[in-house]
PyMOL CGO cylinders between C-alpha atoms (Angstrom):
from pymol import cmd
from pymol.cgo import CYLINDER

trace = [
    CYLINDER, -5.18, -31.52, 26.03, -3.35, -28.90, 25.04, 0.3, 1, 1, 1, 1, 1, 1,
    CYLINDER, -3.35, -28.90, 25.04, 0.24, -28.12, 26.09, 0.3, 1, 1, 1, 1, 1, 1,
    CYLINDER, 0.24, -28.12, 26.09, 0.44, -24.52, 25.06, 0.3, 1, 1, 1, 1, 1, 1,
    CYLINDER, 0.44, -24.52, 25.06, -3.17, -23.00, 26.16, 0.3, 1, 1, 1, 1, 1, 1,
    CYLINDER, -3.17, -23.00, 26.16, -5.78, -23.42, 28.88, 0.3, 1, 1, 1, 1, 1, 1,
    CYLINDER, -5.78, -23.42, 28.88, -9.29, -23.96, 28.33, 0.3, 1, 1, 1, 1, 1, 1,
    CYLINDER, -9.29, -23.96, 28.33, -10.13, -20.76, 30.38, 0.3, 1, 1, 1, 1, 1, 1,
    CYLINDER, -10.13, -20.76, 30.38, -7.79, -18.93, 27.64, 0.3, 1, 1, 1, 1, 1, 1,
    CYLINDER, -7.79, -18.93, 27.64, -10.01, -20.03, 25.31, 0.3, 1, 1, 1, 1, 1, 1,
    CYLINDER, -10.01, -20.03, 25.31, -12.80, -19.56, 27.01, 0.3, 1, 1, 1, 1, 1, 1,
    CYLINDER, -12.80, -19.56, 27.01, -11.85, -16.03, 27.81, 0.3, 1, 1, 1, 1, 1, 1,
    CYLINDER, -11.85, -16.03, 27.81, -11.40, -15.46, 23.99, 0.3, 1, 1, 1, 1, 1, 1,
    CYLINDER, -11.40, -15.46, 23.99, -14.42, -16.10, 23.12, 0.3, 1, 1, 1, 1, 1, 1,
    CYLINDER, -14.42, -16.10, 23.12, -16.68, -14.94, 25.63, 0.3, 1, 1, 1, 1, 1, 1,
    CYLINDER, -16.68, -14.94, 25.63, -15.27, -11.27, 24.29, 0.3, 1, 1, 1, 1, 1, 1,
    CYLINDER, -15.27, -11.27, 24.29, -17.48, -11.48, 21.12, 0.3, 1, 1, 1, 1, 1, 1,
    CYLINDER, -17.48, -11.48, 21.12, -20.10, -10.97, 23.82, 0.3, 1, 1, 1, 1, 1, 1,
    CYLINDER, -20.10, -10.97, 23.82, -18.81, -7.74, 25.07, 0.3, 1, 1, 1, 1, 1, 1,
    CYLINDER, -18.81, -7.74, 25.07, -15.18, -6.48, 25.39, 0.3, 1, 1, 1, 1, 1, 1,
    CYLINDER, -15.18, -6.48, 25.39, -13.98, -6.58, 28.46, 0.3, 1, 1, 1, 1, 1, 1,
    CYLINDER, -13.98, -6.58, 28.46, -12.37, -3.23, 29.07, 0.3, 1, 1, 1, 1, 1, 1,
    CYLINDER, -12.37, -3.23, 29.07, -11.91, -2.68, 32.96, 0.3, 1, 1, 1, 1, 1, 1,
    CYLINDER, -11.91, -2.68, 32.96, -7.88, -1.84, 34.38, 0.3, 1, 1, 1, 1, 1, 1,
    CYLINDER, -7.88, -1.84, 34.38, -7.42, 1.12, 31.89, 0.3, 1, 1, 1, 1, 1, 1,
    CYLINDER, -7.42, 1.12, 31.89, -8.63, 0.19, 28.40, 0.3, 1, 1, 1, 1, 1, 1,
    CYLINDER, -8.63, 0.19, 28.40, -9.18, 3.22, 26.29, 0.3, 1, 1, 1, 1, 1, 1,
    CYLINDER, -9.18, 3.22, 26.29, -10.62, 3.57, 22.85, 0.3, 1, 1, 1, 1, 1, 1,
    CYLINDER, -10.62, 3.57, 22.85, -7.85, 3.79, 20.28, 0.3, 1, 1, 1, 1, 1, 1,
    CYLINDER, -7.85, 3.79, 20.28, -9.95, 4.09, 17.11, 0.3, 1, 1, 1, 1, 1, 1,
    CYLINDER, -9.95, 4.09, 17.11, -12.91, 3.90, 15.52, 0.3, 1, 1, 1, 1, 1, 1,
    CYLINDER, -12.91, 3.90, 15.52, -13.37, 3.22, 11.44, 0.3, 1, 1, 1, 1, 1, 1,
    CYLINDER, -13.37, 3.22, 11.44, -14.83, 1.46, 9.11, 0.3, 1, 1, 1, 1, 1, 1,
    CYLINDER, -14.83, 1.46, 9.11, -16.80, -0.88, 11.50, 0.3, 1, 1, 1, 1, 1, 1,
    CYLINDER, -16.80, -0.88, 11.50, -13.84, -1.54, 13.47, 0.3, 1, 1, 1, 1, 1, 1,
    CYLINDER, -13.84, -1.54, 13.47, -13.55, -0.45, 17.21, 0.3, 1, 1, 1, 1, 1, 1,
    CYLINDER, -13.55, -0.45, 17.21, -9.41, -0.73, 18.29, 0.3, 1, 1, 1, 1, 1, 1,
    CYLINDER, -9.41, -0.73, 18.29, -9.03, -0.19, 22.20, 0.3, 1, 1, 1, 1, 1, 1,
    CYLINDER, -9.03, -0.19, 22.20, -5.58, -0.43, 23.68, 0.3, 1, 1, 1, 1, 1, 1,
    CYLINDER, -5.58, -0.43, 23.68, -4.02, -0.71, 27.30, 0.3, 1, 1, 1, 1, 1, 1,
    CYLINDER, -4.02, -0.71, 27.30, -0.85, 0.81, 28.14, 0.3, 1, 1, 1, 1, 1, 1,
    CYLINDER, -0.85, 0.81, 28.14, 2.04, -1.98, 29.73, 0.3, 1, 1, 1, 1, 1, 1,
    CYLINDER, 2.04, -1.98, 29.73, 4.33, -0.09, 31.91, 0.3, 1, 1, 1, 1, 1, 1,
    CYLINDER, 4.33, -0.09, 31.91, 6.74, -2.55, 31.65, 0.3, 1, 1, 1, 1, 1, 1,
    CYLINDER, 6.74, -2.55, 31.65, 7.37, -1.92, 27.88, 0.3, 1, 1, 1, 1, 1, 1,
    CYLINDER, 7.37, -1.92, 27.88, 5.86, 1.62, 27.36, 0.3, 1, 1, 1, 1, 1, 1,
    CYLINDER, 5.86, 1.62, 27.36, 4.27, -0.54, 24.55, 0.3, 1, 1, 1, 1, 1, 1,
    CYLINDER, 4.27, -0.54, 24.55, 0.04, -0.90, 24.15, 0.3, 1, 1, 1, 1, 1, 1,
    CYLINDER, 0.04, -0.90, 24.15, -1.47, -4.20, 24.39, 0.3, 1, 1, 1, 1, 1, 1,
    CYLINDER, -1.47, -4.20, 24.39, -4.57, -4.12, 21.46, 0.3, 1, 1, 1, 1, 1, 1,
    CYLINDER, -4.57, -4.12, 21.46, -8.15, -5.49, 21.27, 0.3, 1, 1, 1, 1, 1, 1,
    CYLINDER, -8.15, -5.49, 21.27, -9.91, -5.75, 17.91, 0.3, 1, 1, 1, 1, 1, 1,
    CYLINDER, -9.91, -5.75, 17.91, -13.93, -5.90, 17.29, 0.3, 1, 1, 1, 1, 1, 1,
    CYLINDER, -13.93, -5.90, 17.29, -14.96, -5.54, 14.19, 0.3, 1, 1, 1, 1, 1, 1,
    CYLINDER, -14.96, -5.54, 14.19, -17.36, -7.41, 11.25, 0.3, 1, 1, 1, 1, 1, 1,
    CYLINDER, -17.36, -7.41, 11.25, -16.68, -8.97, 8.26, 0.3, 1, 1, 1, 1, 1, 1,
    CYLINDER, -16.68, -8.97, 8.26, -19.39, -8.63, 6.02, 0.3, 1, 1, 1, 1, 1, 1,
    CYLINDER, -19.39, -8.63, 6.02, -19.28, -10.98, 3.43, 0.3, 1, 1, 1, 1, 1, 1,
    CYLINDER, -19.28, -10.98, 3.43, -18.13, -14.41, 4.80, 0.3, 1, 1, 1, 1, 1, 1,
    CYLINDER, -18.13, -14.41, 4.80, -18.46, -17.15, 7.35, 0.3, 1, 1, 1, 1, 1, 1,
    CYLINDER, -18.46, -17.15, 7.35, -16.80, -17.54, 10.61, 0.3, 1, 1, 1, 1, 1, 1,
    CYLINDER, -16.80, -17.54, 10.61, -15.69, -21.28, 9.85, 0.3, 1, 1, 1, 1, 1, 1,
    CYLINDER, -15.69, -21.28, 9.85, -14.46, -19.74, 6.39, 0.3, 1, 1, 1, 1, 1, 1,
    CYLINDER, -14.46, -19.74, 6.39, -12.16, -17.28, 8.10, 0.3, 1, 1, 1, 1, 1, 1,
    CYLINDER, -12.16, -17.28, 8.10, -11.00, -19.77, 10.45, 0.3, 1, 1, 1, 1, 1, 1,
    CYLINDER, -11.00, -19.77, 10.45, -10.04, -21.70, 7.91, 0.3, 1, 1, 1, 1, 1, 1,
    CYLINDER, -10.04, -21.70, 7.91, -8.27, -18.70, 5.59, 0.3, 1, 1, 1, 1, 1, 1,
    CYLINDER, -8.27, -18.70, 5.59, -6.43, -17.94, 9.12, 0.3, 1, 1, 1, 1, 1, 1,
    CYLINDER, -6.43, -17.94, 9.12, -5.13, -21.24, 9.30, 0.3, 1, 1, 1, 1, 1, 1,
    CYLINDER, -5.13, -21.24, 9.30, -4.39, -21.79, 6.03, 0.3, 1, 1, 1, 1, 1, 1,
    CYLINDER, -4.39, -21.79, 6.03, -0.35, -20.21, 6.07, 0.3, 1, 1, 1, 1, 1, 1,
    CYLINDER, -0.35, -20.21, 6.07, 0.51, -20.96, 2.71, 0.3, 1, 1, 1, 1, 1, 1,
    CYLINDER, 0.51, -20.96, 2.71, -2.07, -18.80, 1.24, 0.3, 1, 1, 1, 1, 1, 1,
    CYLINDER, -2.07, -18.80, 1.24, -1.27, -16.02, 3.67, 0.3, 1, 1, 1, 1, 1, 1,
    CYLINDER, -1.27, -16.02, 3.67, 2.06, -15.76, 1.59, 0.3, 1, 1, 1, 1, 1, 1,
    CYLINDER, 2.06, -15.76, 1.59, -0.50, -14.85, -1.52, 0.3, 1, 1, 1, 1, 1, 1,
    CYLINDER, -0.50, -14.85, -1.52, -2.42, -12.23, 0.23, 0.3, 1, 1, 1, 1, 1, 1,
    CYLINDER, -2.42, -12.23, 0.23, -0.61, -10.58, 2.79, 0.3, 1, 1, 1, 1, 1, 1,
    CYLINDER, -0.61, -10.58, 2.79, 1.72, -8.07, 1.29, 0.3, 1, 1, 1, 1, 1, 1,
    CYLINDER, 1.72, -8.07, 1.29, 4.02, -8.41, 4.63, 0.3, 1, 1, 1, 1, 1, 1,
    CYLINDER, 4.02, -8.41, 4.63, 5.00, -11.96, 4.68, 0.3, 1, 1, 1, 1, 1, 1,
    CYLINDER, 5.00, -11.96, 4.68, 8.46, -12.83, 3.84, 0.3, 1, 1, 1, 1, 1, 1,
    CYLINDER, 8.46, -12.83, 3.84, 8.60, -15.97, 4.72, 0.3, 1, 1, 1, 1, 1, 1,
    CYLINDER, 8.60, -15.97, 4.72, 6.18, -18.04, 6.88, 0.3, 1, 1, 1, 1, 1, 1,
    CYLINDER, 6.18, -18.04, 6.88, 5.62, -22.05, 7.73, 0.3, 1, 1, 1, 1, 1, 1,
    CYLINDER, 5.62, -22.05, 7.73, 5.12, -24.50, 10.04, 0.3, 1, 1, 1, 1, 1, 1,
    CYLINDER, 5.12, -24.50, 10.04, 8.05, -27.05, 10.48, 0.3, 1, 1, 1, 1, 1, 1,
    CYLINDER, 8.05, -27.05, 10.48, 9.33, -28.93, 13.44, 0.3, 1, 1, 1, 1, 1, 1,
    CYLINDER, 9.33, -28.93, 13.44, 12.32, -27.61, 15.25, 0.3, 1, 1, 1, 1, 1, 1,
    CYLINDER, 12.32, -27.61, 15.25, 14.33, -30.60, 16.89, 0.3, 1, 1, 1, 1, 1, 1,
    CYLINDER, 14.33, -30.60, 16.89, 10.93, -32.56, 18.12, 0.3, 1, 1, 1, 1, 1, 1,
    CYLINDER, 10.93, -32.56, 18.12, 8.84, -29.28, 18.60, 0.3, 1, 1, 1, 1, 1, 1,
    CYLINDER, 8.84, -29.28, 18.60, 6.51, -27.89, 16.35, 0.3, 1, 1, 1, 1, 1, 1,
    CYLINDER, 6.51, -27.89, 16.35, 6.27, -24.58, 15.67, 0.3, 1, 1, 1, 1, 1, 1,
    CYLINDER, 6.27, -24.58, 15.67, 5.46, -21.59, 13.03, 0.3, 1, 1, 1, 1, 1, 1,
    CYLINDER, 5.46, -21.59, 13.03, 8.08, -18.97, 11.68, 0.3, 1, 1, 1, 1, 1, 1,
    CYLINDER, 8.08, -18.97, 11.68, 7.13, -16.00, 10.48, 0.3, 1, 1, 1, 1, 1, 1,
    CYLINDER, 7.13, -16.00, 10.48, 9.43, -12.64, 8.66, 0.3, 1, 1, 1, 1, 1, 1,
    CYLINDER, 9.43, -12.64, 8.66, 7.50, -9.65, 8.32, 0.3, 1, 1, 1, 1, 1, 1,
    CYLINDER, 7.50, -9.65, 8.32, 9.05, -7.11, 5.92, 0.3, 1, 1, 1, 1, 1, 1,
    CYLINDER, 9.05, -7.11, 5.92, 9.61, -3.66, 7.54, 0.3, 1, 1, 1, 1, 1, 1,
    CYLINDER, 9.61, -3.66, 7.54, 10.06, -0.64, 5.44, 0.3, 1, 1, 1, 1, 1, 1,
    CYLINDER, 10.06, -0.64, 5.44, 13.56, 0.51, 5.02, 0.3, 1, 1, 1, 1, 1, 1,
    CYLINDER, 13.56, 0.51, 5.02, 15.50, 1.77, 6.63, 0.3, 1, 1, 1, 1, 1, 1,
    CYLINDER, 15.50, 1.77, 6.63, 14.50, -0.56, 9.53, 0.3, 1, 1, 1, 1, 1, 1,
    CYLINDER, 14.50, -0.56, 9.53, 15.00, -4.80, 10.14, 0.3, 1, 1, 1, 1, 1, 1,
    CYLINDER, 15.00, -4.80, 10.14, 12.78, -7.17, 9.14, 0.3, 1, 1, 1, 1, 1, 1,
    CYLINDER, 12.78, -7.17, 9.14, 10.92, -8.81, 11.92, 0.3, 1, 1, 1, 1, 1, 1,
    CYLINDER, 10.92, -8.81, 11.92, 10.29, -12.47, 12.52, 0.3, 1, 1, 1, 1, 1, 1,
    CYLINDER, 10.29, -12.47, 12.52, 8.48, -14.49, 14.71, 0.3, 1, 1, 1, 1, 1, 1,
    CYLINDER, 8.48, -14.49, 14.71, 8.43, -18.50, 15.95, 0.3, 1, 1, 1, 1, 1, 1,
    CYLINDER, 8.43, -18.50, 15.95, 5.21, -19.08, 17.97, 0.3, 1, 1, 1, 1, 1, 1,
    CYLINDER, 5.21, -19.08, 17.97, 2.95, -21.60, 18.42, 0.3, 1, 1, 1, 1, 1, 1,
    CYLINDER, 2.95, -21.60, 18.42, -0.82, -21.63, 18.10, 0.3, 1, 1, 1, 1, 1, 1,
    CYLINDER, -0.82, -21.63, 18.10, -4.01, -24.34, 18.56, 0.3, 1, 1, 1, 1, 1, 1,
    CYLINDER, -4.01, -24.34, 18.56, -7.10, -23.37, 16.92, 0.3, 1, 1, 1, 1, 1, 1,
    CYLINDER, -7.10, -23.37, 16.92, -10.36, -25.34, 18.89, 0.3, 1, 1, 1, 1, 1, 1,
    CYLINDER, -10.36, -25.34, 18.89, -14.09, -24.51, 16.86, 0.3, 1, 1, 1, 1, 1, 1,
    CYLINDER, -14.09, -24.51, 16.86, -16.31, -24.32, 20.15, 0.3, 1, 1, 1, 1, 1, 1,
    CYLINDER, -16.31, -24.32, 20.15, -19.72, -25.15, 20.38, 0.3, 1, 1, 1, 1, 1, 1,
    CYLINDER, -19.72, -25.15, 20.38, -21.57, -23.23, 22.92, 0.3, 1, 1, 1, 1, 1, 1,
    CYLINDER, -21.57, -23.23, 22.92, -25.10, -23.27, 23.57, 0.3, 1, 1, 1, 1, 1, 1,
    CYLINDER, -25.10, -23.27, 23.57, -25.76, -24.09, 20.11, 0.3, 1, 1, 1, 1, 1, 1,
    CYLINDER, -25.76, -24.09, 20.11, -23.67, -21.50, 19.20, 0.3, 1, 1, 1, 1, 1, 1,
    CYLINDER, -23.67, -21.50, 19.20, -20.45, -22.21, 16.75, 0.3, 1, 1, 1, 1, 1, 1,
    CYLINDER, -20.45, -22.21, 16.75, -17.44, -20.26, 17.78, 0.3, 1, 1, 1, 1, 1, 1,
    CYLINDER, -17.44, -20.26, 17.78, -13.82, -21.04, 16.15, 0.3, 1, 1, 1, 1, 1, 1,
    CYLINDER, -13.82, -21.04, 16.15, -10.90, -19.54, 18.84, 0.3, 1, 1, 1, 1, 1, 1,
    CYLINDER, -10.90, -19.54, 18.84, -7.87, -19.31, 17.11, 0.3, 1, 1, 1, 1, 1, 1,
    CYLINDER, -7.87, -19.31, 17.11, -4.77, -18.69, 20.18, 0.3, 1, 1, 1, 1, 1, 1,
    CYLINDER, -4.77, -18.69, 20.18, -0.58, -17.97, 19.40, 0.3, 1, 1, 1, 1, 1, 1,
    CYLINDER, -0.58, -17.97, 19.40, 2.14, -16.81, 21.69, 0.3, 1, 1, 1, 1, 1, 1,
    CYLINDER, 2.14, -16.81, 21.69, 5.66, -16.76, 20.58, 0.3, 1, 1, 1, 1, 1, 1,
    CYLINDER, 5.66, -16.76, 20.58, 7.95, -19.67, 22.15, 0.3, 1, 1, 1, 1, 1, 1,
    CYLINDER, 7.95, -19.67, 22.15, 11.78, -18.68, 22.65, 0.3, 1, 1, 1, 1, 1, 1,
    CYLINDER, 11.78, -18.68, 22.65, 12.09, -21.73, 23.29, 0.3, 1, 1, 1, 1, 1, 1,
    CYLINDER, 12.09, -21.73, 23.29, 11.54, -23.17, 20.06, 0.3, 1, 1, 1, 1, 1, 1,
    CYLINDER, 11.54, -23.17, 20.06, 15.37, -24.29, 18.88, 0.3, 1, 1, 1, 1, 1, 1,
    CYLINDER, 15.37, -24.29, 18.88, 15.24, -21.97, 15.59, 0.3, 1, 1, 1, 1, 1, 1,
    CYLINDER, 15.24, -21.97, 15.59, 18.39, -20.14, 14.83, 0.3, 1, 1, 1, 1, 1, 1,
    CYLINDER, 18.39, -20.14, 14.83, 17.96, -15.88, 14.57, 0.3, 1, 1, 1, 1, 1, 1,
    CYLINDER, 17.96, -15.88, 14.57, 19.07, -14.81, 11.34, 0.3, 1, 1, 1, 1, 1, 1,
    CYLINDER, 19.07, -14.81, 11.34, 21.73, -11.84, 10.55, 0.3, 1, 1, 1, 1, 1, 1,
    CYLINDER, 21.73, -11.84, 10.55, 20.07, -8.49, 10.18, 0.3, 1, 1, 1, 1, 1, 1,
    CYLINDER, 20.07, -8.49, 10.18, 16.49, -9.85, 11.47, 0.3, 1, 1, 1, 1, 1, 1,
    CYLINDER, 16.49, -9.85, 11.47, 15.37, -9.08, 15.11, 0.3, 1, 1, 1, 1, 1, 1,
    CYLINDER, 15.37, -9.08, 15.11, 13.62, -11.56, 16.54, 0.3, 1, 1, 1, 1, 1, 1,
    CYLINDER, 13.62, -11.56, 16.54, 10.33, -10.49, 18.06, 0.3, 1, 1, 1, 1, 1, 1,
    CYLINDER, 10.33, -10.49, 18.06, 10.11, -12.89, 21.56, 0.3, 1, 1, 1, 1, 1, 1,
    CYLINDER, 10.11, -12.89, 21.56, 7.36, -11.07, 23.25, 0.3, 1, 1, 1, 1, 1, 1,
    CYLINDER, 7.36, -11.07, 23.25, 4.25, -12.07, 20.91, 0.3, 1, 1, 1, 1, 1, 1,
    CYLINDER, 4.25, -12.07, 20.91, 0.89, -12.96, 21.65, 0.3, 1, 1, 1, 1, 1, 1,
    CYLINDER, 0.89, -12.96, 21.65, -2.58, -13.25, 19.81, 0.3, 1, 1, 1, 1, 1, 1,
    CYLINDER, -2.58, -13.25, 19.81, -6.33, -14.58, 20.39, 0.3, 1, 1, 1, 1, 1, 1,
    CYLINDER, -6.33, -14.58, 20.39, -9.28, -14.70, 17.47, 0.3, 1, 1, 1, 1, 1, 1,
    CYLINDER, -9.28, -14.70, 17.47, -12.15, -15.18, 18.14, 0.3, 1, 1, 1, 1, 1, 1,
    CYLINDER, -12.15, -15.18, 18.14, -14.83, -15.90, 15.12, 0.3, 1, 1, 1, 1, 1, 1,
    CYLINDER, -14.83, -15.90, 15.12, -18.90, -16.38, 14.74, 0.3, 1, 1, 1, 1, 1, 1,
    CYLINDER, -18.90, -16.38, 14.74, -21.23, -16.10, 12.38, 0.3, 1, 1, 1, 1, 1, 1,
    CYLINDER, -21.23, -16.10, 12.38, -23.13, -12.78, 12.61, 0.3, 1, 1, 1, 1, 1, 1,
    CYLINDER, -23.13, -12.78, 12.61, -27.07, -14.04, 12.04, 0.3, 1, 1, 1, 1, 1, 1,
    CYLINDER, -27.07, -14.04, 12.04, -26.68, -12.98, 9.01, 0.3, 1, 1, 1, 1, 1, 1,
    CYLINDER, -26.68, -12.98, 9.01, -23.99, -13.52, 6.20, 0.3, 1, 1, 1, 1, 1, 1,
    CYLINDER, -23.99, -13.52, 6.20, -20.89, -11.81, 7.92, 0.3, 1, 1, 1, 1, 1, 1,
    CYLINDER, -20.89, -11.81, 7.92, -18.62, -12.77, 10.61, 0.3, 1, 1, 1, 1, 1, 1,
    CYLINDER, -18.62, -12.77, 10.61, -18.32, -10.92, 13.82, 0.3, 1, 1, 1, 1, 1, 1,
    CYLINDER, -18.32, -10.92, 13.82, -14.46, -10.59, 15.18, 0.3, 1, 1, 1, 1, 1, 1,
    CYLINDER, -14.46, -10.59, 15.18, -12.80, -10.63, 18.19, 0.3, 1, 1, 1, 1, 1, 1,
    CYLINDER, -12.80, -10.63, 18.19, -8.72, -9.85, 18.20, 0.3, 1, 1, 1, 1, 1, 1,
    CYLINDER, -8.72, -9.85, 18.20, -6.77, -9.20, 21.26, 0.3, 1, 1, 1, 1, 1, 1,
    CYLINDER, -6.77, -9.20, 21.26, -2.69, -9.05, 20.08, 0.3, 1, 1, 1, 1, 1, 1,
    CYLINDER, -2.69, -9.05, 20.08, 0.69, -7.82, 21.66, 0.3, 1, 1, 1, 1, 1, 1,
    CYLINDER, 0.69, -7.82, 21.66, 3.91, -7.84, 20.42, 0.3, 1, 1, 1, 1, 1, 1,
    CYLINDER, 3.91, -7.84, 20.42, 7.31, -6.51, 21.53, 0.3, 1, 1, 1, 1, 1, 1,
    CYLINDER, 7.31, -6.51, 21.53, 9.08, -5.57, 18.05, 0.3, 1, 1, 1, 1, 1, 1,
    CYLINDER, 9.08, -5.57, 18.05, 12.18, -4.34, 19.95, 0.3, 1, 1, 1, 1, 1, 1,
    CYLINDER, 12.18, -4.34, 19.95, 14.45, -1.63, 18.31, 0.3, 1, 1, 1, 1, 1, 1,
    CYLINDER, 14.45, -1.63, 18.31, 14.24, 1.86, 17.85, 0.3, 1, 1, 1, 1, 1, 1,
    CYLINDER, 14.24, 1.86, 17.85, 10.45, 2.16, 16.05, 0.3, 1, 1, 1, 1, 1, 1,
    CYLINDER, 10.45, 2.16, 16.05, 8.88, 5.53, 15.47, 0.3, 1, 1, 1, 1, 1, 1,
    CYLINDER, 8.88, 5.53, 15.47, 5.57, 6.05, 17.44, 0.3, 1, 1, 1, 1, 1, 1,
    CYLINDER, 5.57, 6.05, 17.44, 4.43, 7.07, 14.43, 0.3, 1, 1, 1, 1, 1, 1,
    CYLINDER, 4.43, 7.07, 14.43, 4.85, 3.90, 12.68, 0.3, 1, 1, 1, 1, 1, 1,
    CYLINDER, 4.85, 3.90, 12.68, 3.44, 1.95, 15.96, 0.3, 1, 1, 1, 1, 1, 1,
    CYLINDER, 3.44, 1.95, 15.96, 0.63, 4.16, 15.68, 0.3, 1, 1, 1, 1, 1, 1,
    CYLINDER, 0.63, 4.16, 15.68, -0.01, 3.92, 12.04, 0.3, 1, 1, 1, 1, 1, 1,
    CYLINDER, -0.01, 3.92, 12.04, -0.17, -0.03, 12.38, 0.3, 1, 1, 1, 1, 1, 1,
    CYLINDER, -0.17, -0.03, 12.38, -2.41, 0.09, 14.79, 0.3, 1, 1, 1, 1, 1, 1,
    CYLINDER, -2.41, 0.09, 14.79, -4.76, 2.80, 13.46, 0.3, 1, 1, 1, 1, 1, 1,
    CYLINDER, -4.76, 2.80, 13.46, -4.40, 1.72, 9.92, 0.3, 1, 1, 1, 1, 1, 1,
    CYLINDER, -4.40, 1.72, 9.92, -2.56, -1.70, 9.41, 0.3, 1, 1, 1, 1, 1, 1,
    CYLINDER, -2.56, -1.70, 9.41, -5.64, -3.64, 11.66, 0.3, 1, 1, 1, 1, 1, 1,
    CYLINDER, -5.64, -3.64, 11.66, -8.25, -2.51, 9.57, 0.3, 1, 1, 1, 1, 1, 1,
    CYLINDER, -8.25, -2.51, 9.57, -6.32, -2.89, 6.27, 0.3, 1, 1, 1, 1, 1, 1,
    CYLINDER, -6.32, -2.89, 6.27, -5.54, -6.82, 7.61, 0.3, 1, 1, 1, 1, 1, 1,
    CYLINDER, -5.54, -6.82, 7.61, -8.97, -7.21, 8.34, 0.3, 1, 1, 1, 1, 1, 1,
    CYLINDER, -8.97, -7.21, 8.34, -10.09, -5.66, 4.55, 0.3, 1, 1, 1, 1, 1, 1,
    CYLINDER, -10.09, -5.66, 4.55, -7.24, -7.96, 3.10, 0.3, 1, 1, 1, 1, 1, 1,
    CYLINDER, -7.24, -7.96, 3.10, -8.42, -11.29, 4.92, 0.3, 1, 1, 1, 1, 1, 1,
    CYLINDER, -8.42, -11.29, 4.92, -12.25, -10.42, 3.33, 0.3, 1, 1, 1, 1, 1, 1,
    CYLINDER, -12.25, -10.42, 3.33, -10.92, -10.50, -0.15, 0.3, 1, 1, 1, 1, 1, 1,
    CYLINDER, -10.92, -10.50, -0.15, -8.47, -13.15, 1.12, 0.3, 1, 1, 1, 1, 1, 1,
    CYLINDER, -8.47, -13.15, 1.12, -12.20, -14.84, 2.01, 0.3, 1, 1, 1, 1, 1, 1,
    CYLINDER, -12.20, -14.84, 2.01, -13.35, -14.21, -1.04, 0.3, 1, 1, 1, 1, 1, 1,
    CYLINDER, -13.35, -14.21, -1.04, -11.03, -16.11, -3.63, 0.3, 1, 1, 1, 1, 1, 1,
    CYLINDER, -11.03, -16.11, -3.63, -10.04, -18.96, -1.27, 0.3, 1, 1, 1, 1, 1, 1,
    CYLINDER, -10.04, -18.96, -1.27, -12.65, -21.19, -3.07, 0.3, 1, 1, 1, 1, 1, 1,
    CYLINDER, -12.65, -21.19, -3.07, -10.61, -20.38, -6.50, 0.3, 1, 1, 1, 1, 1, 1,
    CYLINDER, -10.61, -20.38, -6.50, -7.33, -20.59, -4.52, 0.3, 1, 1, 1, 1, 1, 1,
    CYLINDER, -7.33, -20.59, -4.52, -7.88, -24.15, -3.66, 0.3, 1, 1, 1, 1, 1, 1,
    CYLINDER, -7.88, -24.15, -3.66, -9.49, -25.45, -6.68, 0.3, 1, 1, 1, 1, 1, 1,
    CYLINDER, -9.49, -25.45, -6.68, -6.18, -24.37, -8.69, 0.3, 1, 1, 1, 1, 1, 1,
    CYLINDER, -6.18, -24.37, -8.69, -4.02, -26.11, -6.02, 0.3, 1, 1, 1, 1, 1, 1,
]
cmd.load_cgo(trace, "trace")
């Protein structure tokens, strides 16, 4: 049983790959290279929350669950980590993650938790990956970092009948500070897809990556 997620979130995750669910104001963001972004406006935050379908072409589901996982390879692909691990904080587990911002602005960092649970439904194999930040989690903040305590983040992963992987994202995050709606934007519009191209070729050499480990 899991202390951090409900079944139903899972559930809910993964039932997606089987049609977004887009009611209470979803609009389509973007639209490129095989990868649909929708986003719904939160009041509270003037911020959009994001959901994510797109297909990876070239590798398993159960691979890319296991590339998403995997945290110390992230730090070889992903351009934007600074720092990232898993480590327990006074008796709780938990991940921390620094994502480099361009200059002139703060680095970002993260301490969440996530569960990953590979589903079988119906015969079907479906790997739900689920984070949310916990501000909870007794990890100092560091000088000249913000701390990002409004995170969140389902994947949702299955073969595609054929030799691809169809994906499911749904993500928010409240980066706090005075960002340019240009940059929000251009993450959104640009840094998704690019992630999603990354974690392909990310796909791609993990068999090398661990052999050489």
């Amino acid at each position: 049983m899991s202390l951090h997620f409900t079944d139903e979130e899972f559930q809910s995750a993964w039932r997606e790959l089987d049609g977004l669910q887009l009611d209470a104001g979803w609009e389509l963001f973007t639209e490129t290279t095989g990868v649909q972004i929708y986003r719904l406006y939160d009041k509270e935050t003037g911020l959009y929350e994001y959901k994510v379908f797109g297909v990876l072409t070239t590798c398993t589901a159960e691979l890319c669950a296991d590339v998403y996982m995997d945290l110390t390879y992230r730090k070889h692909w992903d351009g934007y980590v600074k720092e990232l691990y898993e480590k327990d904080f006074s008796g709780q587990s938990a991940i921390y993650w620094e994502v480099k911002y361009p200059f002139p602005m703060s680095n970002r960092d993260y301490v969440y938790v996530r569960e990953r649970r590979d589903l079988n439904v119906d015969g079907r194999k479906i790997f739900v990956i689920l984070a949310k930040s916990s501000p909870a989690t007794p990890c100092p903040e560091k000088s000249g970092v913000l701390r990002v305590k409004d995170y969140k983040q389902s994947v949702a992963l299955e073969n595609d009948g054929s030799c691809g992987t169809k994906v499911f994202m749904n993500y928010f995050d409240n980066p706090g500070g005075m960002i340019p709606t240009w940059l929000v934007n251009w993450a959104a519009k640009s840094g998704v897809p690019g992630f999603l191209s990354d974690m392909q070729k990310a796909c791609s050499n993990y068999k090398n990556y661990c052999l050489k480990k």
